[in-house]
C-alpha positions in Angstrom: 0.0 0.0 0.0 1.7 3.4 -0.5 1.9 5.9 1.8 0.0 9.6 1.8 2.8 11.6 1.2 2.7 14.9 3.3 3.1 18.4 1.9 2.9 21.3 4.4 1.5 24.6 2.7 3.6 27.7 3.1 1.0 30.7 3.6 2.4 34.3 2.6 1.9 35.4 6.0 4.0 32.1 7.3 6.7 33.1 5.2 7.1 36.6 5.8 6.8 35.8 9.7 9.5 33.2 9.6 11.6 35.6 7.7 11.6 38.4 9.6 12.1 36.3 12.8 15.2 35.4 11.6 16.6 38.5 10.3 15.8 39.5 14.0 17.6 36.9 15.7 20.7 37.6 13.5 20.1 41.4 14.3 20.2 40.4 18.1 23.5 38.3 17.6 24.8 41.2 16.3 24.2 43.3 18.9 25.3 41.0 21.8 28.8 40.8 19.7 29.0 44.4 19.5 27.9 44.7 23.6 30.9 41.8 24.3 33.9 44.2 25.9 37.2 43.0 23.5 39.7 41.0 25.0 37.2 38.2 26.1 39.4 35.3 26.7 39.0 32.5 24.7 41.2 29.6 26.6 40.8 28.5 29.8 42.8 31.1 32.6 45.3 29.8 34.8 43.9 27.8 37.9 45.1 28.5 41.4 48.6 28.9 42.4 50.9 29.7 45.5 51.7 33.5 45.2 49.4 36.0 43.6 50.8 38.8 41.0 50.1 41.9 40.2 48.3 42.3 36.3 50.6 42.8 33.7 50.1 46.6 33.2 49.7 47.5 37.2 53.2 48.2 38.0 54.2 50.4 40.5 57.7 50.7 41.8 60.0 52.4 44.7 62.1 55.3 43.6 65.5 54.1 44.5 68.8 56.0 45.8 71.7 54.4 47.5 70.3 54.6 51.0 66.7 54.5 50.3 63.7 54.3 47.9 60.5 55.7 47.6 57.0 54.8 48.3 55.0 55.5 44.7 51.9 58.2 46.8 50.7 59.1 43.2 50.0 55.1 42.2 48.3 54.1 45.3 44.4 54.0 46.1 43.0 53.6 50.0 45.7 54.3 53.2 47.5 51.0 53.5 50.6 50.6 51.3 51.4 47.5 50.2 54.1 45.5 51.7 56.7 45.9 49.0 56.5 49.4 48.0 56.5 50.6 51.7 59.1 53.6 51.7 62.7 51.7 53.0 66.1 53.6 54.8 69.1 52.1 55.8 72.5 52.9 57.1 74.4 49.9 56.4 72.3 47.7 54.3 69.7 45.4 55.0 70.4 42.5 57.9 70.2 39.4 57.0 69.4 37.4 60.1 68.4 34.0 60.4 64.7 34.1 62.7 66.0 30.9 64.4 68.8 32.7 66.1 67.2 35.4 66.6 67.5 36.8 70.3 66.5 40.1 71.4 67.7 41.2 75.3 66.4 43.7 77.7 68.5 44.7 80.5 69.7 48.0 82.6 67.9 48.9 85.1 65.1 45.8 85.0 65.2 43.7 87.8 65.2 40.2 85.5 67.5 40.9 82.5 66.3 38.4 80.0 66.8 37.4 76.6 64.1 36.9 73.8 63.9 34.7 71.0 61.6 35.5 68.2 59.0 32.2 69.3 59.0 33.5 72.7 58.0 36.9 71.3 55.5 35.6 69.7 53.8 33.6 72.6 52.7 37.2 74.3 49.1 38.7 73.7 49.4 40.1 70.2 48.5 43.3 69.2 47.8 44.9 66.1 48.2 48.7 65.0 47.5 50.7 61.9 50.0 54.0 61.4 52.3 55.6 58.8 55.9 55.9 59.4 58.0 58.5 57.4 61.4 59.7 57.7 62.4 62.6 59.1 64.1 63.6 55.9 61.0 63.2 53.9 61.0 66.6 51.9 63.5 66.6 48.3 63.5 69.3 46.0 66.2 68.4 43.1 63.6 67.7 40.7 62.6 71.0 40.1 59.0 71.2 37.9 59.3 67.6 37.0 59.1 66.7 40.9 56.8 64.1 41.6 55.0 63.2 44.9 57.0 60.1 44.9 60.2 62.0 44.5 59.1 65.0 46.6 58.0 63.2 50.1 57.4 59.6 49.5 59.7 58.4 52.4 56.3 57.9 54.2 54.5 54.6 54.0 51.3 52.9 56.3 50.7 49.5 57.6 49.1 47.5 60.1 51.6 46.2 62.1 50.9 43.5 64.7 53.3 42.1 67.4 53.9 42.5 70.9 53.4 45.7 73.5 56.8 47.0 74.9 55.0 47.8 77.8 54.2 43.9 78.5 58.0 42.8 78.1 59.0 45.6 80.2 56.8 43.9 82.9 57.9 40.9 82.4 61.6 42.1 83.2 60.8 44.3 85.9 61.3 47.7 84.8 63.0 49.6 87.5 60.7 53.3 88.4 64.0 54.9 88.3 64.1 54.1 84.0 63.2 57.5 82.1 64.8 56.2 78.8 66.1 53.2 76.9 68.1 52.9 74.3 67.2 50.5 71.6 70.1 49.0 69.1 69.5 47.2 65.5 71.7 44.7 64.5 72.5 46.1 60.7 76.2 46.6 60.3 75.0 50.5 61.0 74.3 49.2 64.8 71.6 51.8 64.9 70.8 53.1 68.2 68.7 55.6 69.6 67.8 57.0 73.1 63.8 56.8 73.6 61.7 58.6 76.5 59.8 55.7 78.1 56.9 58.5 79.4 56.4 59.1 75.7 55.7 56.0 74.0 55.3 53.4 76.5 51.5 53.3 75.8 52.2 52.6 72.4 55.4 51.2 71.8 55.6 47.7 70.4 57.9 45.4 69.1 56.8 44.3 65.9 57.1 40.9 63.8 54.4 41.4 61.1 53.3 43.7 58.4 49.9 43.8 56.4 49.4 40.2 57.8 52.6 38.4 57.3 55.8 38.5 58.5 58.0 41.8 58.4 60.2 42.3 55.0 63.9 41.8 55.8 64.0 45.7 54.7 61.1 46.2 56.9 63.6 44.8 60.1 62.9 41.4 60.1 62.5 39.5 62.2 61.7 42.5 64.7 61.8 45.9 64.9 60.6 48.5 67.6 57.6 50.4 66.5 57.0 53.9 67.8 54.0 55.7 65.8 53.8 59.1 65.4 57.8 58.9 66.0 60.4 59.9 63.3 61.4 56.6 61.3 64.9 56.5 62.3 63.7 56.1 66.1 61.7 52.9 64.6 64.8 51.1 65.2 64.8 47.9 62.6 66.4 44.3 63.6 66.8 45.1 67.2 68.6 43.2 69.5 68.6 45.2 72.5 66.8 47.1 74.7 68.6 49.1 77.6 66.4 50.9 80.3 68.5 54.2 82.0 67.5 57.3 84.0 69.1 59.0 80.8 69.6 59.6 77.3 72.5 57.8 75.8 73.8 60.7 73.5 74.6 58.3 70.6 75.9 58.8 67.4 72.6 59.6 65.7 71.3 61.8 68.3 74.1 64.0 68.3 76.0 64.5 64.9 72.9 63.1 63.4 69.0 64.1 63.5 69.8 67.3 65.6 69.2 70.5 64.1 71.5 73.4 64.1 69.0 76.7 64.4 69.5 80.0 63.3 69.8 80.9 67.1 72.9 79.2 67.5 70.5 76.7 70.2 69.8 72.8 68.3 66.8 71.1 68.3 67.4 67.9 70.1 65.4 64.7 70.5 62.8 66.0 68.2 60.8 62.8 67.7 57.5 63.5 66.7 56.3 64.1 62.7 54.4 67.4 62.5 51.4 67.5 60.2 51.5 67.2 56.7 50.2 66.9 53.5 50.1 66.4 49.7 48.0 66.2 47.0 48.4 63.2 45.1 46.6 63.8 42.5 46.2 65.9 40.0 49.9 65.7 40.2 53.3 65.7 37.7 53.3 64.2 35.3 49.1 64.2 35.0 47.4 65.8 33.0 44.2 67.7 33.2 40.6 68.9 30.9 38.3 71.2 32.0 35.4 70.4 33.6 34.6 68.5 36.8 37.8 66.7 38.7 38.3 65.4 42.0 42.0 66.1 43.9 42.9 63.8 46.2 45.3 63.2 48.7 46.6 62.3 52.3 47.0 63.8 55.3 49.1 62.4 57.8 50.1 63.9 61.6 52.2 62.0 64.3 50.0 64.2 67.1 47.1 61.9 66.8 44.1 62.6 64.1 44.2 65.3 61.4 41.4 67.6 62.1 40.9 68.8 58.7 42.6 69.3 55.6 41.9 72.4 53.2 42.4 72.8 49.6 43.3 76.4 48.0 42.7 76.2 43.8 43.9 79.3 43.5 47.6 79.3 44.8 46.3 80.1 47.9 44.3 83.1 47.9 41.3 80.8 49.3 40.9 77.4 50.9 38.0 75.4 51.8 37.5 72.4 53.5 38.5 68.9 52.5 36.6 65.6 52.9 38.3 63.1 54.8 37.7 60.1 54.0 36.7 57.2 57.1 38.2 56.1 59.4 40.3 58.6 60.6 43.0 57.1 63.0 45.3 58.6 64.9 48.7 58.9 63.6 47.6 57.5 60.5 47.4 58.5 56.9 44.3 60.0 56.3 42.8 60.2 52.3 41.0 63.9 51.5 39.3 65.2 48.5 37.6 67.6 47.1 35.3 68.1 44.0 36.8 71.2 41.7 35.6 72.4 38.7 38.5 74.0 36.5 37.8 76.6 34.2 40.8 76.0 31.7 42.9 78.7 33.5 46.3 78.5 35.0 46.0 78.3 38.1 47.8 76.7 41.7 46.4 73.8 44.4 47.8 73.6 47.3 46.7 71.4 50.3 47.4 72.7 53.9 46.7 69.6 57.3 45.3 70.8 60.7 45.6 68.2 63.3 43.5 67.9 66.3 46.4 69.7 68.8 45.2 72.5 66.4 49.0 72.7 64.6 48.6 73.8 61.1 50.8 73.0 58.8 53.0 75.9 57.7 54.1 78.0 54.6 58.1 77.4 53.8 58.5 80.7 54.8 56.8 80.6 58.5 59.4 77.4 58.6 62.4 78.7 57.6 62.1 81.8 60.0 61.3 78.9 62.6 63.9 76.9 62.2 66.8 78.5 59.9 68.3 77.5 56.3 70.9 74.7 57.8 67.3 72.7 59.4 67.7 69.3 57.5 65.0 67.3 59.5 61.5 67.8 60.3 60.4 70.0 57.1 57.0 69.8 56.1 55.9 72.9 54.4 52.5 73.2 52.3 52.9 72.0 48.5 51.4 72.1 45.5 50.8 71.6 41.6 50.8 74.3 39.1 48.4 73.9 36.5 48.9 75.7 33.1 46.1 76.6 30.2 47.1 73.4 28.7 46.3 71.0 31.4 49.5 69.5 32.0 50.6 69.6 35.7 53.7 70.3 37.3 55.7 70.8 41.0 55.4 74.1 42.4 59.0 74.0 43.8 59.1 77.6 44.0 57.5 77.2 47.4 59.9 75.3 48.9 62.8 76.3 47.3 63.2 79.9 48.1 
């Protein structure tokens, strides 16, 4: 028997339906192709590994110079830098000391002298402390217009650092009430020592072993180094080794001939430990470049007298200022991140930042400093700074004001 063969009828309205359908769908594919960003991988990415990297184009680096290198300010978002661009300085090199034979000892006048291995360091109640440090040298001013904020103060850097209060190893040796100072001793080939005033840091003080939640970098002190904030770095000693309580300051080295300032008096300024306020506008800064319209400057504020107050901006080389926003939290002797939205007309013009902490210290105009402290002042300089902005947009340092 043969089969009914089946024919399906194609109505006009069938056809045109069917049609158009299709052109749609191809019109939609077209579409989602042009809506797909470029770059889409097409093999499978790389699966899980031991030690993250950075992308390929995100590359920020230290300015290096034979005794030190540079945190890059202008490259860096938030307050914490990152482990291996924190700002380094060194007198004789980085220590290289094996953790296992590490021993730190505290003696003087304690009434158990004792000796501390890293392990036993570690078994006290740990701690954990967010604040910048910054060398007391942090100002340079070779660059000239092509200054960056790197180059010009980037010898400050912030972490959370975690170890052990000095206050609870001084109880556990017995510090004597006689002890006003102690002297505290790295073990680089520098043998950096400096004489500390127990009254003003023993709240604080702590002997650190970690940094951004792993161990400190060997340029960083490892295994330990004293931690002081709001202190000038050089009193941070790194790879200490010992501690020595006194009823005195030791008059080393580097408190004498070193980080002492000669004034215009003919007095010095002596055991000047603590980091004034500062500031410095990150960005727009050299080598950026600027368009007219709507742009946000931003910055950091950083004081070693507990929280900045405020921090105001001046767009017009500082015949006006007005008040920053700070961005949360706001820690004490911490970096703190301001900004402030600015619309720029296309004219030349100057932006400065100026910090006031919450002692009320503002920080001052180079001249104001100078007349405080004298020309042969090498330590300790934080004068307001700022970017000039010409008609074309391109920034650069305003050196003028701190080179005069």
């Amino acid at each position: 028997m043969r089969k009914k063969s089946t024919r399906i009828r194609f109505s006009r309205r069938t056809l045109l339906t069917g049609t158009l359908g299709a052109a749609a769908a191809s019109l939609n594919a077209r579409r989602v192709a042009a809506q797909t960003p470029a770059g889409v991988p097409s093999r499978f990415g790389r699966l899980p590994n031991e030690l993250g990297v950075r992308a390929p184009l995100e590359q920020p680096k230290r300015l290096p110079s034979p005794t030190s290198s540079r945190t890059p300010l202008q490259d860096l978002h938030g307050t914490i830098t990152p482990a291996d661009l924190h700002f380094e300085r060194h007198h004789g090199g980085v220590a290289v000391i094996d953790p296992q034979s590490y021993r730190l000892l505290v003696h003087g006048m304690v009434d158990r002298p004792m000796t501390f291995a890293l392990e036993d360091l570690k078994r006290f109640p740990a701690v954990s402390r967010i604040c910048f440090l910054e060398c007391s040298g942090n100002l340079v001013r070779a660059g000239g217009e092509k200054t960056t904020a790197q180059a010009l103060c980037g010898l400050t850097s912030q972490s959370e650092w975690t170890g052990v209060r000095l206050a609870t190893i001084l109880r556990e040796v017995g510090a004597r009430p006689q002890a006003t100072w102690f002297l505290a001793e790295g073990q680089d080939a520098a043998q950096m020592t400096r004489s500390i005033p127990l009254e003003d840091v023993v709240q604080e003080a702590m002997i650190v072993y970690a940094q951004n939640g792993e161990a400190l970098r060997p340029e960083q002190g490892y295994p330990a180094r004293l931690l002081l904030p709001g202190f000038e770095g050089n009193s941070n000693v790194k790879w200490l080794r010992r501690i020595e309580l006194a009823d005195q300051p030791f008059m080393t080295r580097e408190e004498t001939s070193r980080y002492t300032d000669p004034l215009a008096d003919g007095s010095a300024r002596q055991f000047s430990f603590v980091m004034d306020a500062r500031s410095i506008i990150t960005a727009p800064s050299y080598p950026q470049a600027v368009q007219p319209g709507w742009i946000e400057i931003r910055g950091i504020a950083w004081t070693g007298r507990g929280r900045i107050e405020r921090v105001e901006v001046s767009t017009d080389g500082g015949s006006s200022w007005k008040a920053a926003e700070l961005q949360a939290p706001v820690l004490p002797k911490a970096h703190t991140r301001f900004r402030l939205l600015w619309r720029w007309d296309g004219r030349a013009t100057e932006i400065l930042s100026r910090a006031v902490d919450e002692t009320g210290y503002v920080q001052p105009e180079w001249p104001a400093l100078l007349a405080a402290r004298g020309r042969r002042t090498r330590y300790h300089l934080n004068p307001v700074t700022g970017w000039r902005i010409g008609a074309d947009g391109r920034v650069v340092c305003g050196i003028d004001r701190v080179s005069a």
